[in-house]
VEXDREN-2710 file (C-alpha; in Angstrom, 1 decimal):
% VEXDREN-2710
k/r/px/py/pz
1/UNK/140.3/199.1/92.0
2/UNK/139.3/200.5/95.7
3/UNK/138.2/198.3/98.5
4/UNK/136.0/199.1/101.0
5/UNK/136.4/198.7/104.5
6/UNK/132.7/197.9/106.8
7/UNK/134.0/197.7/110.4
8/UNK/131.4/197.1/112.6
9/UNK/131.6/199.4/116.4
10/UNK/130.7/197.9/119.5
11/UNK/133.5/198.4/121.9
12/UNK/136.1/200.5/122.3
13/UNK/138.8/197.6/120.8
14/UNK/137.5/198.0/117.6
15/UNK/138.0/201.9/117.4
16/UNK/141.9/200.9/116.5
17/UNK/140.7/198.9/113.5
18/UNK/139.0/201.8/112.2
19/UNK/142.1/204.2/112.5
20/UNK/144.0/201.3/110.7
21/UNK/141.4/200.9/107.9
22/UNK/141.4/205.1/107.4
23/UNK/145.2/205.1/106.7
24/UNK/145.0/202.5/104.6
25/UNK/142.5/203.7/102.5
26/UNK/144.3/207.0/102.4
27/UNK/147.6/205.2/101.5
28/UNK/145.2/203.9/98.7
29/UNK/143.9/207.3/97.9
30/UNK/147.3/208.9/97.1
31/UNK/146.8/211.6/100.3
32/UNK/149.8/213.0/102.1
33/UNK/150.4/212.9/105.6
34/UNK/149.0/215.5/107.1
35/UNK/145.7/214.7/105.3
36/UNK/145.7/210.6/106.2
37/UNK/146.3/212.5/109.9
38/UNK/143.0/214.8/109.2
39/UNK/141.5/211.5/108.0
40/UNK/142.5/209.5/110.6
41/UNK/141.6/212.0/113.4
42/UNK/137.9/212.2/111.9
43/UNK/137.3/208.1/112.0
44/UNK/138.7/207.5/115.5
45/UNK/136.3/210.5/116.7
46/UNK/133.1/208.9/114.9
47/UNK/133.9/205.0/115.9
48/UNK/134.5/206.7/119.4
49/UNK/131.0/208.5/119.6
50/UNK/129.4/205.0/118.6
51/UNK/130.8/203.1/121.3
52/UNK/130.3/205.9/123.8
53/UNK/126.5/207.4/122.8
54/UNK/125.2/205.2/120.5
55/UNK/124.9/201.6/121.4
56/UNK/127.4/200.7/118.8
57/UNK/127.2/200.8/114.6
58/UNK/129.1/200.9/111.8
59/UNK/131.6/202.7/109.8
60/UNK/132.3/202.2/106.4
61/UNK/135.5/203.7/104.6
62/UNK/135.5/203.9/100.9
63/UNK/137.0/205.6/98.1
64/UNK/134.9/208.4/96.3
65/UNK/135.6/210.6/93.3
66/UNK/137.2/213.7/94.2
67/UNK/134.8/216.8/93.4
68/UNK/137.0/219.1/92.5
69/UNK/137.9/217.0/89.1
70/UNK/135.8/217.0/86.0
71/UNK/137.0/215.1/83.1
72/UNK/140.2/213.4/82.7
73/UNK/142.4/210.7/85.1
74/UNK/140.1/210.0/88.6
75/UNK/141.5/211.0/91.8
76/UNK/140.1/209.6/94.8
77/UNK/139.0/211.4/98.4
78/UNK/138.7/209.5/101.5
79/UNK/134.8/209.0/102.6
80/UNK/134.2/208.1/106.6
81/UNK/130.7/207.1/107.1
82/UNK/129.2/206.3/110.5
83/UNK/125.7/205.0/110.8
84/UNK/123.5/203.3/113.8
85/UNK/120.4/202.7/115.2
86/UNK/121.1/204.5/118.8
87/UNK/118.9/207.1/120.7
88/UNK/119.6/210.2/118.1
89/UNK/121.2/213.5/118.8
90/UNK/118.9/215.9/121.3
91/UNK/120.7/219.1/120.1
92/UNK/122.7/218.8/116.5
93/UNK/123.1/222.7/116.8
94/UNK/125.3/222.3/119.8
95/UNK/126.9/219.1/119.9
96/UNK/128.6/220.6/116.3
97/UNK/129.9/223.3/118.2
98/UNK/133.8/223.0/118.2
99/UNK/134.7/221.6/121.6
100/UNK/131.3/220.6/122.7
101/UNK/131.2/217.7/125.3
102/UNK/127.9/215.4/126.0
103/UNK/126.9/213.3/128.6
104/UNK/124.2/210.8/128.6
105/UNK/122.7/209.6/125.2
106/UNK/123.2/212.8/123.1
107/UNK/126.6/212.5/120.9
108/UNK/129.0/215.1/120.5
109/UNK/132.5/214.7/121.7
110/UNK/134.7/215.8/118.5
111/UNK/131.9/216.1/115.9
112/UNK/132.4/219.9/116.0
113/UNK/136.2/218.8/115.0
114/UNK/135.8/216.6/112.5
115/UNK/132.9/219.3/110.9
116/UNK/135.4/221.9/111.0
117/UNK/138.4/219.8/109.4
118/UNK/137.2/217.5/106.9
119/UNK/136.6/219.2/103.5
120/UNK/132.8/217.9/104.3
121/UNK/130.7/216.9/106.9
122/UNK/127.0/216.4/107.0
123/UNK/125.1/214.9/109.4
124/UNK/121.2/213.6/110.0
125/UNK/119.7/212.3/113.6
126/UNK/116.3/211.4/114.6
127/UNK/115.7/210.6/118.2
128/UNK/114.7/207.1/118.5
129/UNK/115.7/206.4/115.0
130/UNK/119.6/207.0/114.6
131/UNK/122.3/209.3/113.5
132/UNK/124.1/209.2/110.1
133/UNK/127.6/211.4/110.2
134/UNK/129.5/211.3/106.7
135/UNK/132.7/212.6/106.5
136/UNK/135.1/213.3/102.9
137/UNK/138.9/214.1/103.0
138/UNK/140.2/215.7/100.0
139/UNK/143.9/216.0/98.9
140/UNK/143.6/219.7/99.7
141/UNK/142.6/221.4/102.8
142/UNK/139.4/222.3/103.3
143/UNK/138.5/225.6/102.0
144/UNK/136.0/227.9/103.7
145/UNK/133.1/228.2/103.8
146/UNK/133.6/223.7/102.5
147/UNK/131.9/223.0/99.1
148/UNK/129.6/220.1/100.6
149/UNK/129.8/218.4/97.4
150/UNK/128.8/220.6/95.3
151/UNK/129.5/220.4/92.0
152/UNK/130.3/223.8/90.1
153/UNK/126.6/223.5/88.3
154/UNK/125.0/223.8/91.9
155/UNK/124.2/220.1/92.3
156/UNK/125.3/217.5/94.9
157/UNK/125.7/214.1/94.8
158/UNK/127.4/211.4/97.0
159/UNK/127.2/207.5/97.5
160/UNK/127.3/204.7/100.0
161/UNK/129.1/201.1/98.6
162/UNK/129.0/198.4/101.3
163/UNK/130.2/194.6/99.8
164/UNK/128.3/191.5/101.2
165/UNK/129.4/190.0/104.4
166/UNK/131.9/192.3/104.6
167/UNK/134.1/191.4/102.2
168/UNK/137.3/193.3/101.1
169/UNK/135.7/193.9/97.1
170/UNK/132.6/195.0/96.5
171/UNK/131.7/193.9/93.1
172/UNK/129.4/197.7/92.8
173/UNK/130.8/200.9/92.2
174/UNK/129.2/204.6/91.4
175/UNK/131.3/207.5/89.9
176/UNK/130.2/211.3/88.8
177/UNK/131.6/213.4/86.4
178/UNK/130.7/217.2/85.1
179/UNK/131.6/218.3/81.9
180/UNK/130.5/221.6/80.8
181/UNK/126.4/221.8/81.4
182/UNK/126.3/218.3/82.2
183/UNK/126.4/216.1/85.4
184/UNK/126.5/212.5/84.8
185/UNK/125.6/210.0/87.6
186/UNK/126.7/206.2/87.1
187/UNK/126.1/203.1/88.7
188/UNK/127.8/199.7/88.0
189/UNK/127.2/196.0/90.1
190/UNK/129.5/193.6/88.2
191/UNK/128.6/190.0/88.1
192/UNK/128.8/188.3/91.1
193/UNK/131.1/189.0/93.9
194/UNK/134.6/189.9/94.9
195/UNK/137.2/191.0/93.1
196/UNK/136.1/189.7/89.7
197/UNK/133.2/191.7/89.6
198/UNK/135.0/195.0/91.2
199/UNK/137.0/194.7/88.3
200/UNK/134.1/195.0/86.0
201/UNK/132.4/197.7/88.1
202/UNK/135.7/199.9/88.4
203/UNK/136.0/199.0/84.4
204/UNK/133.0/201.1/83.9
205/UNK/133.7/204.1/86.4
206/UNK/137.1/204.5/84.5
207/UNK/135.7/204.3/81.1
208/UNK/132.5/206.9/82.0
209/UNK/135.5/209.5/82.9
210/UNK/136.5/209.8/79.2
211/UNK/132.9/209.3/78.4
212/UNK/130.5/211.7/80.1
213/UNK/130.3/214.3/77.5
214/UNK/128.1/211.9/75.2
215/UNK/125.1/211.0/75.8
216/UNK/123.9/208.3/78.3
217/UNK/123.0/205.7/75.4
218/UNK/126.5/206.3/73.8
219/UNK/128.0/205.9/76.9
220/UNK/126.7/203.0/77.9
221/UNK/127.9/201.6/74.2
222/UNK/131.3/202.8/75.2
223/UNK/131.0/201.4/78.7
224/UNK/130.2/197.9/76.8
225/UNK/133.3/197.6/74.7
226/UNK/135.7/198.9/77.5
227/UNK/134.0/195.5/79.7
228/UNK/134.4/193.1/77.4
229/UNK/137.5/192.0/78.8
230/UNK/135.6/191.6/82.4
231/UNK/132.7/189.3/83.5
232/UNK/130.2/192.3/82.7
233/UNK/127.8/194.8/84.9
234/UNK/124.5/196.2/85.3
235/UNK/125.1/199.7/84.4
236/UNK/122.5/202.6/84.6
237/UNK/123.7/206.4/83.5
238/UNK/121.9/209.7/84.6
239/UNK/122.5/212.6/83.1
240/UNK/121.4/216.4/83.8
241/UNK/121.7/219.0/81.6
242/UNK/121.8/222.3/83.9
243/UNK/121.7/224.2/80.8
244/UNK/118.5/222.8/79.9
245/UNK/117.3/221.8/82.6
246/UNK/116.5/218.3/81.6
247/UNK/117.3/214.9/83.2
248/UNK/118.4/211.7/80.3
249/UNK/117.9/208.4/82.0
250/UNK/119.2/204.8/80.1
251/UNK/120.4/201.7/82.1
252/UNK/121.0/198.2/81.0
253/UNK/120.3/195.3/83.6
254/UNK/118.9/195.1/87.0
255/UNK/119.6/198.9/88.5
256/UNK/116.6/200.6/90.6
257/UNK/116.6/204.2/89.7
258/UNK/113.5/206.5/91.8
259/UNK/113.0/210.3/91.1
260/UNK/111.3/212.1/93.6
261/UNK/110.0/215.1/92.2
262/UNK/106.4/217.3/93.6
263/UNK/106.5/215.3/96.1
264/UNK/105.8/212.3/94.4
265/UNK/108.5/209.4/93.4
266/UNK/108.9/207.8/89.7
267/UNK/110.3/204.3/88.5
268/UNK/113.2/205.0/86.1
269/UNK/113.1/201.6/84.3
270/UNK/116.7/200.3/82.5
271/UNK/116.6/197.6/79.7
272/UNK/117.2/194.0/79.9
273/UNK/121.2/192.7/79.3
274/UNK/124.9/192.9/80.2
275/UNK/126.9/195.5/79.2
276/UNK/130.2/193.9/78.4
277/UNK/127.8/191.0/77.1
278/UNK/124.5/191.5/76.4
279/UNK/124.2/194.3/74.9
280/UNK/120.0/195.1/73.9
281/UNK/119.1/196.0/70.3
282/UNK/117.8/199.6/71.2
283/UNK/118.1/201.6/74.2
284/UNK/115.6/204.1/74.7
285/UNK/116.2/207.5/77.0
286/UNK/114.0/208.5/79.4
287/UNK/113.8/212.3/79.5
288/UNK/112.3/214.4/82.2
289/UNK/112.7/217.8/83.4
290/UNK/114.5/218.4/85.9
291/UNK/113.3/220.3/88.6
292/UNK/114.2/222.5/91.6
293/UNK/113.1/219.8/94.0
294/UNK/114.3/216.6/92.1
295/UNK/116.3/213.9/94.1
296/UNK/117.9/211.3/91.9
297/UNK/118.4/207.7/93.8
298/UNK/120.6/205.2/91.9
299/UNK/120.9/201.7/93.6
300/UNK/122.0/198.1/93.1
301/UNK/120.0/195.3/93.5
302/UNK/121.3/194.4/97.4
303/UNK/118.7/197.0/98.3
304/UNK/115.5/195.6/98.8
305/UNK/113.1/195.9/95.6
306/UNK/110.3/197.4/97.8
307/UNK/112.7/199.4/99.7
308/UNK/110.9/202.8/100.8
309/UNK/111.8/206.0/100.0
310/UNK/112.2/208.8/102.2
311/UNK/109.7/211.1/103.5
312/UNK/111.6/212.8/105.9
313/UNK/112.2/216.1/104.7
314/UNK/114.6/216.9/106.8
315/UNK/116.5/214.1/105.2
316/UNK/116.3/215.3/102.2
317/UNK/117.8/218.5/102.3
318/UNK/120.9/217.0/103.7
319/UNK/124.4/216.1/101.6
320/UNK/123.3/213.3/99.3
321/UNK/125.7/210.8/100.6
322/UNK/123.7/211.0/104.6
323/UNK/120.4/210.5/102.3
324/UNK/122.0/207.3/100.7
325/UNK/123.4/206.3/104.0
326/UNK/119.7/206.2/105.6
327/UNK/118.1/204.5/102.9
328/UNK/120.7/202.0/102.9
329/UNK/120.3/202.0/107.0
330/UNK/116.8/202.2/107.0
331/UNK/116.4/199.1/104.5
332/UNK/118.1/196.6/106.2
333/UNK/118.2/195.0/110.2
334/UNK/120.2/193.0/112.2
335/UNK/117.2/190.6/111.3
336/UNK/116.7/191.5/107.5
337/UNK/120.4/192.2/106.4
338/UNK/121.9/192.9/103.1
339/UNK/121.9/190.0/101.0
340/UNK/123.9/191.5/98.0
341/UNK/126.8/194.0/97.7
342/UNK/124.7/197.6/97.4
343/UNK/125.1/200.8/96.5
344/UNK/123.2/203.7/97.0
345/UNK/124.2/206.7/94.5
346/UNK/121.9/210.0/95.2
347/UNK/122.1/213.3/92.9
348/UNK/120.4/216.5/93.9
349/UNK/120.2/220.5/93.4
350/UNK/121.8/222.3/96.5
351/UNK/118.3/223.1/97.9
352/UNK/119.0/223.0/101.6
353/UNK/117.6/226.0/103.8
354/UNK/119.8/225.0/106.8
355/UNK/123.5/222.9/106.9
356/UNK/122.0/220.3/110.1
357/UNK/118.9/219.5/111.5
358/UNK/117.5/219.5/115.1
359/UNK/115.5/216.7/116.0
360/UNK/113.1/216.3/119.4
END
């Protein structure tokens, strides 16, 4: 079961705690030392730019799936997120040139580094708006030119998991697996709170690794016996045949699932119950093609039910983790914050026609 660590950045006292936070997850994570150095190099330069050129944020340390795995025993990465609602980046281009210093309100100061060392690094910024810098650590070194998350069947996907107030636990969790033309997407949000409902959550992400070659309503039968023993989740699975280019939705409980295709976005809707519980009679698939422009968001129910979706397409084109990230940033405030754990789980084809953005 991973924690989560949400450290929030507004002086330069709190950069340590983030350093601390990144070896300990990558204690956690099974890295060696040389990557927990890679890793913790990469969070003290992103706390470090929000204190400096941002006003202050956030950064958020979890455990993700490791891309390079398909089937079989998980083995986690380390993912570094920063996000805040400070004056943007004036030139992306340049402040991710290696060595690049900035002055003023433009960040920069080792975001060419941590681009060039971490197996991945994306990065969105609007002036006015905010910047949202994710950063993945592998057990391997990075290879060049870095995957970005992309799975061998040329899609990308990538999450954001923040607990309520903080907490150690949170009781969500979001895993993807390919096996052979299919990419399955799950997301979890175990009863409750804490550790209890981590359990159940983390339950389900282990079970779907020796499950993702069946269907989505099989699965979510499997998911149901191997949660018994827990107090239960909301569990939704998406899952994309690249062969066939077809997209199988099912989800039991209270997960929000949008697909943005034509430039138009679609309600995904999951059946009543508990899995580990409550299990419904029949469970219907929703199947829709899936097409060159599709974006697949996943999310728990800590993100507001009228949430909007994106329209930035600038955004979207971005690593799918960044476009969780600024949902989840863009749906909550200082004065409307989260009232749930939440998780933000977003699957996509690799249909980017640039690696950054410039925003002015």
């Amino acid at each position: 079961m991973s924690r989560v660590w949400d450290i929030p950045v507004h002086d330069s006292t709190r950069v340590r705690d983030v350093r601390v936070a990144v070896e300990a997850a990558c204690v956690q994570a099974g890295l060696d030392p040389r990557r927990a150095d890679v890793a913790a190099l990469v969070g003290t330069e992103l706390a470090t730019n929000l204190v400096k050129h941002a006003e202050g944020g956030r950064v958020v340390i979890e455990l993700v799936d490791d891309p390079a795995l398909t089937t079989g025993p998980r083995r986690s990465s380390v993912q570094v997120l920063s996000l805040d609602h400070g004056p943007g980046i004036a030139d992306v281009t340049a402040a991710l040139s290696d060595g690049y210093s900035t002055v003023d309100t433009s960040l920069g100061a080792g975001l060419g580094t941590c681009r060039r060392i971490a197996n991945d690094f994306d990065l969105h910024s609007v002036r006015g708006r905010g910047t949202v810098a994710v950063a993945r650590i592998d057990h391997e070194r990075a290879a060049r030119p870095p995957d970005r998350n992309q799975t061998q069947d040329g899609l990308r996907v990538g999450g954001v998991n923040l607990p309520l107030a903080r907490d150690e636990y949170s009781g969500d969790a979001w895993s993807c697996v390919h096996a052979d033309n299919l990419v399955t997407l799950m997301l979890a949000d175990g009863l409750g709170h804490g550790i209890k409902a981590a359990h159940a959550s983390d339950a389900a992400a282990q079970e779907l690794h020796r499950a993702a070659h069946l269907p989505p309503p099989e699965i979510l039968r499997r998911l149901h016996a191997a949660l018994r023993p827990t107090r239960g989740a909301a569990v939704a699975v998406a899952q994309v045949d690249v062969a066939t280019e077809q997209l199988y939705f099912a989800g039991v409980g209270n997960i929000g699932a949008r697909l943005q295709a034509a430039d138009s976005w679609r309600w995904l809707v999951s059946r009543p119950g508990i899995v580990g519980a409550h299990f419904p009679a029949t469970l219907p698939v929703t199947q829709l093609p899936w097409r060159p422009d599709a974006l697949l968001v996943l999310h728990s129910d800590g993100l507001p039910s009228r949430w909007t979706p994106p329209d930035d397409p600038d955004l979207l084109i971005h690593a799918p983790a960044v476009v969780a990230a600024a949902i989840l940033r863009d749906a909550s405030s200082a004065a409307r914050p989260l009232r749930d754990d939440t998780s933000v789980a977003v699957l996509a084809p690799d249909r980017r026609t640039r690696t950054h953005d410039r925003r002015t």
